[in-house]
VOBA-1610 file (N, C-alpha, C; in pm, whole numbers, padded with zeros to 5 digits, always signed):
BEGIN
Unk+00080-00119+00000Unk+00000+00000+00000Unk+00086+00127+00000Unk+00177+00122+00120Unk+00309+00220+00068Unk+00330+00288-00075Unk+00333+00138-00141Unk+00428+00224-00290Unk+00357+00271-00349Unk+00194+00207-00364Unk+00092+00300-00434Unk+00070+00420-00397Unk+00076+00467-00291Unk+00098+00608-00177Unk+00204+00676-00298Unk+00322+00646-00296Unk+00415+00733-00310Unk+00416+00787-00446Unk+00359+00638-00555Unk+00345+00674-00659Unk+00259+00764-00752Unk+00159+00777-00651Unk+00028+00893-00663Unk+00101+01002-00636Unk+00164+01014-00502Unk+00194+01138-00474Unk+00289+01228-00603Unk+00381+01067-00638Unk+00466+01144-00773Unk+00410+01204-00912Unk+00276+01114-00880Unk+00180+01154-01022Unk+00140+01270-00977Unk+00089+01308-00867Unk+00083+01427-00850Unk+00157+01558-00882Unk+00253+01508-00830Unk+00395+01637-00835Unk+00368+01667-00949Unk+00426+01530-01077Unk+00454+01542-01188Unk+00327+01630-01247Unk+00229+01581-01242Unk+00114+01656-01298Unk+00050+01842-01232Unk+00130+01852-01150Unk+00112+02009-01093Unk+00263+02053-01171Unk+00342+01974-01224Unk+00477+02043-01271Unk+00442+02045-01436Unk+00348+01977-01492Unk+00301+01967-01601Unk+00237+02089-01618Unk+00139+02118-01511Unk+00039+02218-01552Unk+00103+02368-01562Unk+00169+02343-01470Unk+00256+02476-01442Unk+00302+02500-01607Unk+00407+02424-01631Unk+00458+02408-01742Unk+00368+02420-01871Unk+00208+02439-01886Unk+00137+02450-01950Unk+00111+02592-01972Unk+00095+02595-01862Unk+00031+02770-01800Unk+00132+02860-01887Unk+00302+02820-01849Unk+00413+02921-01887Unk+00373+02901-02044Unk+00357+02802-02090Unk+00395+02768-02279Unk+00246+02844-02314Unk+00163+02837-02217Unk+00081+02927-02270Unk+00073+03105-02295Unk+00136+03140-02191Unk+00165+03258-02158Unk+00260+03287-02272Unk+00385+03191-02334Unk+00468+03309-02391Unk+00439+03266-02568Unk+00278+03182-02562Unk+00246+03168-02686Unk+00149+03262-02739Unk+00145+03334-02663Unk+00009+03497-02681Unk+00125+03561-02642Unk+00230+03581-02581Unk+00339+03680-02614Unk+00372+03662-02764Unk+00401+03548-02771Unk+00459+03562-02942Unk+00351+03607-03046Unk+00168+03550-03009Unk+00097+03601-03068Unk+00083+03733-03124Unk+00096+03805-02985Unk+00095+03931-03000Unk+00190+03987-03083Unk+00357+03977-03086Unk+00422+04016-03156Unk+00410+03996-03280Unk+00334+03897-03333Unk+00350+03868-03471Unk+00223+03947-03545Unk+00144+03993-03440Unk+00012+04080-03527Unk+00100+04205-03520Unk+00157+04244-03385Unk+00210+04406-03437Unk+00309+04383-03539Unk+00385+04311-03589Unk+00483+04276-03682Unk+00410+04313-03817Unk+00359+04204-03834Unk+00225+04259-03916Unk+00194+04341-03985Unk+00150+04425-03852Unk+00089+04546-03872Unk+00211+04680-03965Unk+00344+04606-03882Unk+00402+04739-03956Unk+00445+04702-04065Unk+00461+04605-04082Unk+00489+04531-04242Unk+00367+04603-04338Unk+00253+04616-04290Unk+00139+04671-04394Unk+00200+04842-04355Unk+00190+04815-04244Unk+00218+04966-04281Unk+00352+05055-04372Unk+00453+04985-04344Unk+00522+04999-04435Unk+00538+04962-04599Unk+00462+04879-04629Unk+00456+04824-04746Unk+00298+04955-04804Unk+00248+05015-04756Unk+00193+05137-04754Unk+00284+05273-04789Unk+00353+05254-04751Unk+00466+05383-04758Unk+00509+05352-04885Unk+00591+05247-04905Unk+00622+05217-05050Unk+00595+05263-05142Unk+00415+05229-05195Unk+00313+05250-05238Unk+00315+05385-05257Unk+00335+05480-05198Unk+00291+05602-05168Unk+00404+05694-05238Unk+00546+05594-05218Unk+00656+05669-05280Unk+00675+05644-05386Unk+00610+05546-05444Unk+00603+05525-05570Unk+00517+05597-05673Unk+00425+05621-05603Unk+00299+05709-05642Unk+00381+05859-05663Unk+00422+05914-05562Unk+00512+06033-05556Unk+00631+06013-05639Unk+00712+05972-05667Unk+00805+05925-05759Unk+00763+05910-05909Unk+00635+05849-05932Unk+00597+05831-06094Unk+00554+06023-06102Unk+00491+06074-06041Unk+00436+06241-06080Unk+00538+06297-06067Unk+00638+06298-05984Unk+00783+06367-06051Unk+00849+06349-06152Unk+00875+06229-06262Unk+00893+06240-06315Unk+00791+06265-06443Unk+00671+06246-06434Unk+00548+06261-06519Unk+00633+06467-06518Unk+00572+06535-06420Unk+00627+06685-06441Unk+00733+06673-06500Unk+00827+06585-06444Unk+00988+06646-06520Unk+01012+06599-06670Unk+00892+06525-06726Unk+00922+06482-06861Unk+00825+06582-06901Unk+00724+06670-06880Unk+00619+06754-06918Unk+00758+06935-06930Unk+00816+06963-06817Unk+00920+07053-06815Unk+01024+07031-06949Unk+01118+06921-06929Unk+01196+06876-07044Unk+01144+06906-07203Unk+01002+06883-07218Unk+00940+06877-07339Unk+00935+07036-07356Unk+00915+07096-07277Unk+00845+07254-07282Unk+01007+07316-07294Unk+01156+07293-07216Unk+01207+07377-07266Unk+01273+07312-07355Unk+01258+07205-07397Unk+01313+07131-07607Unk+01245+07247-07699Unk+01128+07209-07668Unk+01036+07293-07768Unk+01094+07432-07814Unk+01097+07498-07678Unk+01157+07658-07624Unk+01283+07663-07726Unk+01415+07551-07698Unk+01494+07551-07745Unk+01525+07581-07882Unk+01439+07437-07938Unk+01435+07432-08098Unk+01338+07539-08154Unk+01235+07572-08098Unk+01203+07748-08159Unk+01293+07851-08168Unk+01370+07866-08042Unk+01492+07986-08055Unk+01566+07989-08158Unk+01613+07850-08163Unk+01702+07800-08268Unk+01653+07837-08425Unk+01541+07803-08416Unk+01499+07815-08555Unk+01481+08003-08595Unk+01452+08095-08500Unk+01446+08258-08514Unk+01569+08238-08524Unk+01714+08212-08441Unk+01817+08262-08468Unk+01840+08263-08622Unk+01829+08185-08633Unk+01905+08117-08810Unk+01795+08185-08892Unk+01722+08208-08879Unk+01643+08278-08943Unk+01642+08441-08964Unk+01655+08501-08840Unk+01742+08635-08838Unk+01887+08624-08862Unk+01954+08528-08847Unk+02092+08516-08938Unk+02117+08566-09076Unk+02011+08440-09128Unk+01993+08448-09265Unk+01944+08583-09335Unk+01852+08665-09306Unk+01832+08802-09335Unk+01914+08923-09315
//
């Protein structure tokens, strides 16, 4: 009767050292939860920014190819009065 005594008691231990041990793996598995939604989160949010600089980046150069065209134009008109008041 003894050993059945002792061996409960160890099932015991063991099983309050189990739970414990449950409790912690639970606890730092909603820690990691958590980190991986704010992770997440800034991943969208940054992958937002991107987006945005790209957006800003295509209309700068959209203007700077609209500028370029306007002083070609400018250019090759001048060009063409010079030589033209040359010629006279």
């Amino acid at each position: 009767m003894a050993r059945k005594k002792t061996t409960s008691v160890v099932s015991q231990q063991v099983g309050i050292r189990l739970s414990s041990h449950e409790k912690l793996c639970a606890e730092r598995m909603e820690q990691i939860r958590v980190s991986i939604e704010r992770l997440e989160k800034k991943v969208s949010q940054l992958s937002e920014s991107v987006s945005k600089g790209k957006g800003a980046v295509s209309v700068l150069v959209f203007i700077g190819s609209i500028i370029a065209g306007i002083i070609g134009f400018i250019t090759y008109k001048w060009n063409i009065i010079t030589e033209v008041s040359l010629l006279t």
